[in-house]
PAVO-773784 format. One record per residue (C-alpha): y, x, z. Coordinates in pm, 1 decimal. Example, Ala and Ser with C-alpha at 12.3 -4.5 7.8 and 13.67 -1.06 7.14 Angstrom:
! residues 2
+----------+----------+----------+
|       yy |       xx |       zz |
+----------+----------+----------+
|   -450.0 |   1230.0 |    780.0 |
|   -106.0 |   1367.0 |    714.0 |
+----------+----------+----------+
This chain:
! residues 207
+----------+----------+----------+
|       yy |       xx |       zz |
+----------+----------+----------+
|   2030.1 |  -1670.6 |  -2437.5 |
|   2091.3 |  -1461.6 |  -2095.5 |
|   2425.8 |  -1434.4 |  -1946.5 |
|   2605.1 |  -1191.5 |  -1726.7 |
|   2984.0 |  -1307.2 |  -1632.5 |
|   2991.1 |  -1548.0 |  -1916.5 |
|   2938.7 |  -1257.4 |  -2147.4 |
|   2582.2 |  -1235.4 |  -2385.4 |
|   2348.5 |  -1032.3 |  -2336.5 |
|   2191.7 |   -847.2 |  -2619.6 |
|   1893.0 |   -635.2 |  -2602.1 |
|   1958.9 |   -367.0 |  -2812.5 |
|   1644.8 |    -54.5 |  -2874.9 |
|   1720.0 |    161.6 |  -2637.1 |
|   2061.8 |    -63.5 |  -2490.3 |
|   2184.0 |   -384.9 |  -2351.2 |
|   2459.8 |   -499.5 |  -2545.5 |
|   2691.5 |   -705.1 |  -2296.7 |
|   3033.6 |   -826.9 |  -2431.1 |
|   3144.4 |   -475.2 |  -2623.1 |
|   2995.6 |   -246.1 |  -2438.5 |
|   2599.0 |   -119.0 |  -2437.8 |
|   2394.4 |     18.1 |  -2122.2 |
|   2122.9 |    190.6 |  -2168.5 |
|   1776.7 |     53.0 |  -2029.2 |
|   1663.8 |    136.9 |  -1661.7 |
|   1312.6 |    199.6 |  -1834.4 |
|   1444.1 |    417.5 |  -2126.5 |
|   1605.6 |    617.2 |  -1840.7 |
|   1284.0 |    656.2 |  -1723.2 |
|   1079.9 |    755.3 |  -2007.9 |
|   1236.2 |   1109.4 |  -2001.2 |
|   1062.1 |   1172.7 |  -1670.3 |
|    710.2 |   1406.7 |  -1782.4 |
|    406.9 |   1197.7 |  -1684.4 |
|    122.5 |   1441.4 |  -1621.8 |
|   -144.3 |   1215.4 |  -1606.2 |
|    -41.2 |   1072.3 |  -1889.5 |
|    -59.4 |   1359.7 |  -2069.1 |
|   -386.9 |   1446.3 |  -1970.1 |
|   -538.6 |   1104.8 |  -2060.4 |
|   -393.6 |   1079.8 |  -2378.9 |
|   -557.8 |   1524.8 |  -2461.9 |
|   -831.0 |   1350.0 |  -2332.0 |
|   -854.7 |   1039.6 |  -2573.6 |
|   -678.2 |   1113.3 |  -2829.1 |
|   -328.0 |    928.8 |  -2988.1 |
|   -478.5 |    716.8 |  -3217.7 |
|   -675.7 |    577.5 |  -2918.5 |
|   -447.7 |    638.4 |  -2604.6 |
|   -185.1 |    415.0 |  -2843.3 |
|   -449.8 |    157.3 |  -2895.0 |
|   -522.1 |    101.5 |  -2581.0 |
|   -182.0 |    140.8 |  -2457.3 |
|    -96.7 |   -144.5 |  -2696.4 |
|   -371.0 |   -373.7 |  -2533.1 |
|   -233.2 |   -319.9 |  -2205.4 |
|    115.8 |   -383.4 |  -2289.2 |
|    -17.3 |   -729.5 |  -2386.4 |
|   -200.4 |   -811.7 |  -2110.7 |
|    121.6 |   -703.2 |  -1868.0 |
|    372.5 |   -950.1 |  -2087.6 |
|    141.2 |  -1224.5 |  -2066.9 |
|     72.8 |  -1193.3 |  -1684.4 |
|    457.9 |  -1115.7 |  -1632.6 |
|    491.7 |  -1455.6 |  -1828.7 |
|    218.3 |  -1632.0 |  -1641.3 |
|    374.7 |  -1490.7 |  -1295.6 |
|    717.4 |  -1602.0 |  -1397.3 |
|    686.6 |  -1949.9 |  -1479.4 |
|    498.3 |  -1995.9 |  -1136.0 |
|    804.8 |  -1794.8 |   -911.2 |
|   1040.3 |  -2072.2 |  -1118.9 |
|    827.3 |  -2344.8 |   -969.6 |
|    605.5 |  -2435.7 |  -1261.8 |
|    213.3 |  -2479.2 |  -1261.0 |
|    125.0 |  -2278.8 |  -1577.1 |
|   -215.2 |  -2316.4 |  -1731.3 |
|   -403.0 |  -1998.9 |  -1625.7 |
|   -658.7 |  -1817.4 |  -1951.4 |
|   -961.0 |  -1738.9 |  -1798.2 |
|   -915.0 |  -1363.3 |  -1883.6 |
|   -668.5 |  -1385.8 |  -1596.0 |
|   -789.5 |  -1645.6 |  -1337.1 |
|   -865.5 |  -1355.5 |  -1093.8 |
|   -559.5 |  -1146.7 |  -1122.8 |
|   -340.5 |  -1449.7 |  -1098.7 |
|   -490.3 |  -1580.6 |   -771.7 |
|   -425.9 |  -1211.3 |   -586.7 |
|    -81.3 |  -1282.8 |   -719.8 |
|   -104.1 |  -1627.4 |   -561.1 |
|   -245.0 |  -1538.0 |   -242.8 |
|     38.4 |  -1228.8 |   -215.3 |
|    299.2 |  -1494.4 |   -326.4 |
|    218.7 |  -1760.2 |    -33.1 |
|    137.4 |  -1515.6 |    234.5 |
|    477.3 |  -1275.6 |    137.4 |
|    734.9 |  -1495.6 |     14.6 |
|    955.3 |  -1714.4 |    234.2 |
|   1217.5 |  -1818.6 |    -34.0 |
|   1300.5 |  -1733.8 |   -428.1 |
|   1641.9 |  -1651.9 |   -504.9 |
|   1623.6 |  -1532.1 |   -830.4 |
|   1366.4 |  -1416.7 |  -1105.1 |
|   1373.9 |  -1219.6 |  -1448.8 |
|   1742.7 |  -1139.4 |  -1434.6 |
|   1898.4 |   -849.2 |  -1561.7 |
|   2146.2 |   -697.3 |  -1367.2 |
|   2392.1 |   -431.4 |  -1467.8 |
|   2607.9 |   -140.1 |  -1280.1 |
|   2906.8 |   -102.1 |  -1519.3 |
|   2977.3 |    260.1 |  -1293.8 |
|   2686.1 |    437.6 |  -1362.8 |
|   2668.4 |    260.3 |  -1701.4 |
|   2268.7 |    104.3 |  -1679.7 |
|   2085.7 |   -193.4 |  -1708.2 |
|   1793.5 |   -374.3 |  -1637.4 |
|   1567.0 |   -682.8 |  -1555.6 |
|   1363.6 |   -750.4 |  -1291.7 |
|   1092.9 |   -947.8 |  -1203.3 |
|   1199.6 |  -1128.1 |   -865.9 |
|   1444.8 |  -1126.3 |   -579.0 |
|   1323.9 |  -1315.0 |   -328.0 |
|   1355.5 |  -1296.6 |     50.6 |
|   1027.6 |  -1254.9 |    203.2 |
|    869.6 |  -1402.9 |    525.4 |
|   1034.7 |  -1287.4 |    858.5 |
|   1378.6 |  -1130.1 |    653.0 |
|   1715.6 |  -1299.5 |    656.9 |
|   1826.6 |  -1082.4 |    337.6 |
|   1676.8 |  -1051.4 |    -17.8 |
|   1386.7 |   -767.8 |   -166.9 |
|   1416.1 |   -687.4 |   -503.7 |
|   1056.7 |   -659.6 |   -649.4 |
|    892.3 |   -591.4 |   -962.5 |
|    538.1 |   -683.0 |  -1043.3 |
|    307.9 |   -428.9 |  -1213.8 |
|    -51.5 |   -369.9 |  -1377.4 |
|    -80.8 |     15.4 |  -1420.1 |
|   -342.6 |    194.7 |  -1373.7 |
|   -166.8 |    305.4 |  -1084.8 |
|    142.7 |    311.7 |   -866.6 |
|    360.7 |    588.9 |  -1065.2 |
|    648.8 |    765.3 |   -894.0 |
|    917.1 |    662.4 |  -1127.2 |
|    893.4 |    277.7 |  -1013.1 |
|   1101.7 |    432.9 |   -669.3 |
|   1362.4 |    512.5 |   -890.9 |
|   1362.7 |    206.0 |  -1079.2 |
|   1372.8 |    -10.9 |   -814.7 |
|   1619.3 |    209.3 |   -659.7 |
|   1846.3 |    147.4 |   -995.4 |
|   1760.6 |   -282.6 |   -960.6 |
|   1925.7 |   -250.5 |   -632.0 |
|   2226.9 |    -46.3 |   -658.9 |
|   2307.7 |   -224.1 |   -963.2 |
|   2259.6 |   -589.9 |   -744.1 |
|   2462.0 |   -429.0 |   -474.2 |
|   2726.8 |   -364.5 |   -720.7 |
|   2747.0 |   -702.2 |   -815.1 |
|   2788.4 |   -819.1 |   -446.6 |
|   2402.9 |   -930.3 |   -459.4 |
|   2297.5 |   -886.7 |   -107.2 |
|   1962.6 |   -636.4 |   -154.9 |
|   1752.3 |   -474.7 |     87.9 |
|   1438.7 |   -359.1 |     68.3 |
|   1252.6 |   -243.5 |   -249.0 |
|    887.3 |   -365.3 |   -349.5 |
|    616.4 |   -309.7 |   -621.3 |
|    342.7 |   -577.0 |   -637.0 |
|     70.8 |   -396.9 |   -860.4 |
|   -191.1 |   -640.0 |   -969.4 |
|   -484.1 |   -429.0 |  -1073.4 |
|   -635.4 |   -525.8 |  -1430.2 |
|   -943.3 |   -326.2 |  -1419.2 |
|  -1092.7 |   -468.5 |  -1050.9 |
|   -912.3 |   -776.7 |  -1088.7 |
|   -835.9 |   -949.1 |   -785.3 |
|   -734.7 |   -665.5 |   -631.6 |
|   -351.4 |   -659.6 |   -542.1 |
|   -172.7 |   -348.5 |   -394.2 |
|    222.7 |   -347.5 |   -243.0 |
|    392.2 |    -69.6 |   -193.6 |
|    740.4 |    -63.9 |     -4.4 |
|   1019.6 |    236.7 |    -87.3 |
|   1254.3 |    269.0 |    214.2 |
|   1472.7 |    619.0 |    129.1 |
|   1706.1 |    439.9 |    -94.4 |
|   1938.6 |    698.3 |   -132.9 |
|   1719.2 |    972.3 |   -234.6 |
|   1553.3 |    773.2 |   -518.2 |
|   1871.6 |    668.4 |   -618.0 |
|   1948.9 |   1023.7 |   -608.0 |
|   1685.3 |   1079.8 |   -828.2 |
|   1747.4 |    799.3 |  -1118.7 |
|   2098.6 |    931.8 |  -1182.0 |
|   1981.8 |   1306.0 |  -1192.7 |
|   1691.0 |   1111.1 |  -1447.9 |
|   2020.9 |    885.3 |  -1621.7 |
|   2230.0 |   1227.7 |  -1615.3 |
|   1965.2 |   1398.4 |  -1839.6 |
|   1919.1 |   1083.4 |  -2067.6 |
|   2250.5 |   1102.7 |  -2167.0 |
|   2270.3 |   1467.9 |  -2210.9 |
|   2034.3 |   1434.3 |  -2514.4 |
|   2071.1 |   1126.3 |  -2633.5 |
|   2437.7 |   1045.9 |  -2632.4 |
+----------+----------+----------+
C-alpha cells in the first residue's frame, strides 16, 4: 500500500485516488498529445499487430523497471538472461552517474494543478549538492512528451517542498541492447508550460 501524507493511494483507470479526491495520471495527460510516428508505424503494421507488439514491449519495460528498481533500493536481483545486457548499461550508467539515492518509485502529487504521478528515481547525481528527478525508459526512441513529464515530476516535488533540479531520461535501448542513451531537459518552465496547456485540454474533454 503507497502513502502520501498518511492518506492511501489508489490507482484508479485514468486517476489516483488519494484520501477523497482523484488526480488524473501524468501519463493519461500525455496520451492526448498526437504521436506521428506512431501513427505511421501502426498504417504501416497494422492494429492487430502494432497492439501485439506494443503489448510485448510493455512487458519487457515493467519487468526491467522492476529489475532496475529493486537494484536503486539496494537489492541484488537475479538478472533473466533476456536482459543481462540491458541491465549492465543500466549498471554501468548507475555507478558512473549516481552519487546518492534519495528516493525511488514514488508518486508524487500537485494538489494545484490537480495531477499525479510516479517516478522512477530521485537521486542526486555525482558532482550536484541537490536532487534530479529521472525516469528510466525503453522506447524505441526519446519522444518529446517525456520533457513534459518530467517537467510535471518536478513541479509536483517542488510543491511538496522536495528539493528538485534538474530533469533526466535514462533510455535503455531494447533492440541494441547494451546501448544506454541520457538525455537532460534544462527549460523547465517552457515544458511545464507545455504539460498544463497538454492537462488543460485533457480536462476539456474528459471531465
Amino acid at each position: 500500500m503507497t502513502y502520501v501524507d498518511g492518506e492511501c493511494i489508489v490507482l484508479d483507470g485514468n486517476h489516483y485516488t488519494i484520501g477523497n479526491s482523484k488526480f488524473v495520471r501524468v501519463t493519461r495527460v500525455l496520451s492526448i498529445i498526437r504521436s506521428k510516428w506512431l501513427e505511421q508505424w501502426r498504417g504501416n503494421l497494422g492494429n492487430e499487430e502494432a497492439d501485439r507488439i506494443r503489448y510485448e514491449a510493455g512487458d519487457l519495460g515493467t519487468e526491467f523497471h522492476q529489475l532496475c528498481y529493486a537494484y536503486n533500493r539496494g537489492e541484488q536481483p537475479f538478472i533473466p538472461r533476456e536482459y543481462i545486457d540491458m541491465f549492465d548499461a543500466y549498471l554501468r550508467w548507475f555507478e558512473a552517474c549516481i552519487g546518492r539515492i534519495v528516493e525511488c518509485e514514488t508518486t508524487t502529487v500537485s494538489r494545484k494543478y490537480g495531477y499525479a504521478g510516479t517516478f522512477d528515481l530521485r537521486a542526486v547525481l555525482k558532482g550536484d549538492t541537490i536532487p534530479s528527478v529521472i525516469d528510466i525508459k525503453t522506447s524505441n526512441n526519446i519522444q518529446p512528451q517525456m520533457a513534459l513529464q518530467l517537467a510535471a515530476y518536478r513541479t509536483a516535488l517542488l510543491e511538496e517542498g522536495k528539493e528538485t533540479n534538474r530533469r533526466l531520461i535514462v533510455r535503455v535501448d531494447k533492440m541494441k541492447k547494451g546501448q544506454l542513451s541520457v538525455k537532460e531537459y534544462t527549460d523547465h518552465h517552457r515544458d511545464l508550460v507545455a504539460f498544463l496547456s497538454a492537462l488543460n485540454l485533457w480536462k476539456y474533454f474528459n471531465l
